[in-house]
N, C-alpha and C positions, 0 to 999 in steps of 0.2 A: 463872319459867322456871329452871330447872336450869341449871348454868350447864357448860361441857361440861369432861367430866373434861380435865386438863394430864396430862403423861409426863416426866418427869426425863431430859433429852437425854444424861444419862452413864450410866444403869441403867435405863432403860427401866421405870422403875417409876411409877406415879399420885403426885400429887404435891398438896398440898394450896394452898389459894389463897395461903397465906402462906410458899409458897418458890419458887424458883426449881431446886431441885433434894433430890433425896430426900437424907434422913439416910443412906443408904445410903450414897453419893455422897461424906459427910462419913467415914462409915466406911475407905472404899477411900482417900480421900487422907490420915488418920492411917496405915493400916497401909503404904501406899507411902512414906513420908517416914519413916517408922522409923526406917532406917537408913540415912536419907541422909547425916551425916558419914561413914562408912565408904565409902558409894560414892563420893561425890565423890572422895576419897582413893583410892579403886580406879581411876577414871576417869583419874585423872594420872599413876597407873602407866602403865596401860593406854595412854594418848597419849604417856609420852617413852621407854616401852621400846623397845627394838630388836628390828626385824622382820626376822626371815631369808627373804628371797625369793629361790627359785634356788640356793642354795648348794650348791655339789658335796656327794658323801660325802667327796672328798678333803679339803675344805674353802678348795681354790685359788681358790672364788667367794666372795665377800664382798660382795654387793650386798646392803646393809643400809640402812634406813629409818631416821631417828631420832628417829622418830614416828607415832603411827596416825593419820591425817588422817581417815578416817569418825569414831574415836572424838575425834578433837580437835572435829568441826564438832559432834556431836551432845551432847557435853559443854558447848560455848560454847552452844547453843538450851537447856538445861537450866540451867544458873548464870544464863542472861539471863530464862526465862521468872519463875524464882523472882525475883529482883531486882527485875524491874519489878512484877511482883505485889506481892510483901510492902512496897513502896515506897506501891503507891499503896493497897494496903489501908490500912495503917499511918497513911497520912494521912488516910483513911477516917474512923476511929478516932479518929487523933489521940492516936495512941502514940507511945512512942521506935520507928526502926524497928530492926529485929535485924542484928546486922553480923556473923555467925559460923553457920558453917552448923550448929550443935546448939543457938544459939538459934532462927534460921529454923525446924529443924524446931520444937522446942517453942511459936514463936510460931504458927505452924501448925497444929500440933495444938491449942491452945489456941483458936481461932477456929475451928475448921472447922467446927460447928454454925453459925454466926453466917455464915459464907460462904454456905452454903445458901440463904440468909434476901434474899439480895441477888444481881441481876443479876450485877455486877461478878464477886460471890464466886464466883458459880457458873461462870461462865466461868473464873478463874482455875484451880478446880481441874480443868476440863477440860484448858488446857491444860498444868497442873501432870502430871496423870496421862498425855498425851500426850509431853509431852517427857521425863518419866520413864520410859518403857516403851521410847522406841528410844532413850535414852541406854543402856540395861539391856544391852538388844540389841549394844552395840557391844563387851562386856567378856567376854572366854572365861567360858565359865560348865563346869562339871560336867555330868555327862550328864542328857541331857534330861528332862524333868520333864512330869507331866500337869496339865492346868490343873484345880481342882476345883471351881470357882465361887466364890462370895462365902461365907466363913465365919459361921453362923449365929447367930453373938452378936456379933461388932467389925463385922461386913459387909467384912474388909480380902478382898484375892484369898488363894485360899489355892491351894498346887500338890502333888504327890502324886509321889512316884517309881513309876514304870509297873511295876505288877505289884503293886505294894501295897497291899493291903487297904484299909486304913486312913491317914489325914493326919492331921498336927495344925498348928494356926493358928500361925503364931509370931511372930503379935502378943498375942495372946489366953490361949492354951495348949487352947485348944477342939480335943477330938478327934470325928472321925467318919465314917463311910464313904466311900470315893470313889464307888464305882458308884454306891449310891444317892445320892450329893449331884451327882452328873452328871446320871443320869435327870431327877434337880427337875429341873436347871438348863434341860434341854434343852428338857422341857416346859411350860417360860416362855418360853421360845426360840421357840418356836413359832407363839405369839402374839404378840412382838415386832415393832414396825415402826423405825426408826432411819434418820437420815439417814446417808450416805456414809461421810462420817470415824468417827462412831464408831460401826458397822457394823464398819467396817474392824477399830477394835482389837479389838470382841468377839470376830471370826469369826479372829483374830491368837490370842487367847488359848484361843477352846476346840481350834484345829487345829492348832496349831505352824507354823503356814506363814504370815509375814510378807504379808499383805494391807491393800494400801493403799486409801484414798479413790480413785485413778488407775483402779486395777484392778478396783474395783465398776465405774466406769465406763465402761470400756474393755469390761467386760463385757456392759452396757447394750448399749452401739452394735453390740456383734456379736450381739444378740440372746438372747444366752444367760440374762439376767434383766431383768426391768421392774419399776419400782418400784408400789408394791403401790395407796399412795396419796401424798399432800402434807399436809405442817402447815403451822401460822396462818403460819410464814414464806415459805411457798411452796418448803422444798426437798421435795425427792423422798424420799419414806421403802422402804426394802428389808424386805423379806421376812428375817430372821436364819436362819432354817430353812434358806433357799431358798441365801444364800448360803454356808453351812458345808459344802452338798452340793457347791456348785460348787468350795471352795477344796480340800474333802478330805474326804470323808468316811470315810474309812478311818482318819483319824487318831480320830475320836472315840471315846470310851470305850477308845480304847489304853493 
């Protein structure tokens, strides 16, 4: 008997009986952790600058913050998810664990195949790349950007400034079209099934519109989508298609 094909719960991709998650999967969390000494460091700007809310022109108002409490709470879920990961990997292993976040990432990148390989791992880089994406979210960023799928040689995310022809990976240095690496993308998209939460972040990254796990379901109950089918865990798997139409479809290919 055939034994029935698995799907990698972070990239929706086939997955072979000896992982728990695609190489792909291992891809996107080297190119996310890249530059994780810099963000951290960005992150604690970000949390003890000062926020001007309300202040006159004349500048007689001074109701200042002396802190960003969203980026403080989503920076403290990002320092703790890493921590307790590389902790209990580490012991996994039965390594030294890394105490410095450009060892973290390097001991990270160094394992990421090897996480794949294992339940534990592959959960951790889900919610490795979970708390990484709305920690992201909480730090001013430049003008917005197109998402352009997974770059075709490191598999990191790569993104595109709207109107530009062309991306380059900058993990990698791999250059190549937007439209057509969106078209792919879409047309995997299609055939995608995925439970809630990371549903959520794919239809987060091809729309620009922050959709959460809450809001697929909130969606459910007002009838506006049902899920398609159930995996071996019994959750409800979504339609990706079905939901990019509902969060924005105007944003795609923008």
């Amino acid at each position: 008997m055939t034994p029935e094909p698995r799907t990698c719960p972070i990239t929706g991709y086939e997955i072979t009986p000896d992982r728990y998650a695609a190489p792909a999967a291992a891809g996107r969390l080297r190119a996310t952790i890249a530059h994780l000494p810099d963000l951290m460091h960005e992150l604690e700007l970000t949390i003890t600058r000062q926020v001007r809310m309300g202040a006159s022109l004349s500048g007689a108002a001074d109701d200042r913050v002396p802190f960003n409490v969203e980026a403080s709470e989503r920076a403290w879920t990002l320092r703790q998810t890493l921590l307790i990961w590389v902790d209990e990997l580490a012991q996994l292993r039965r390594e030294p664990i890394p105490d410095t976040w450009p060892r973290i990432r390097d001991t990270l990148t160094a394992w990421s195949d090897w996480m794949t390989t294992i339940e534990a791992g592959a959960q951790a880089i889900d919610e490795i790349l979970d708390a990484h994406h709305h920690a992201l979210r909480s730090i001013d960023r430049p003008p917005e950007r197109t998402y352009a799928g997974p770059c075709p040689t490191c598999h990191g995310d790569v993104y595109g400034r709207p109107g530009s022809p062309e991306v380059r990976c900058t993990t990698c240095g791999t250059e190549f079209e937007l439209q057509q690496a969106r078209e792919s993308m879409l047309e995997r998209l299609a055939v995608m099934h995925l439970p809630a939460a990371q549903a959520a972040r794919a239809v987060t990254l091809l729309t620009g519109r922050e959709v959460t796990a809450a809001m697929i379901r909130r969606w459910k109950h007002r009838g506006l989508i049902e899920p398609v089918e159930t995996n071996r865990a019994g959750q409800p798997l979504y339609d990706l298609n079905e939901l990019v139409k509902l969060a924005g479809p105007e944003r795609i290919g923008a």
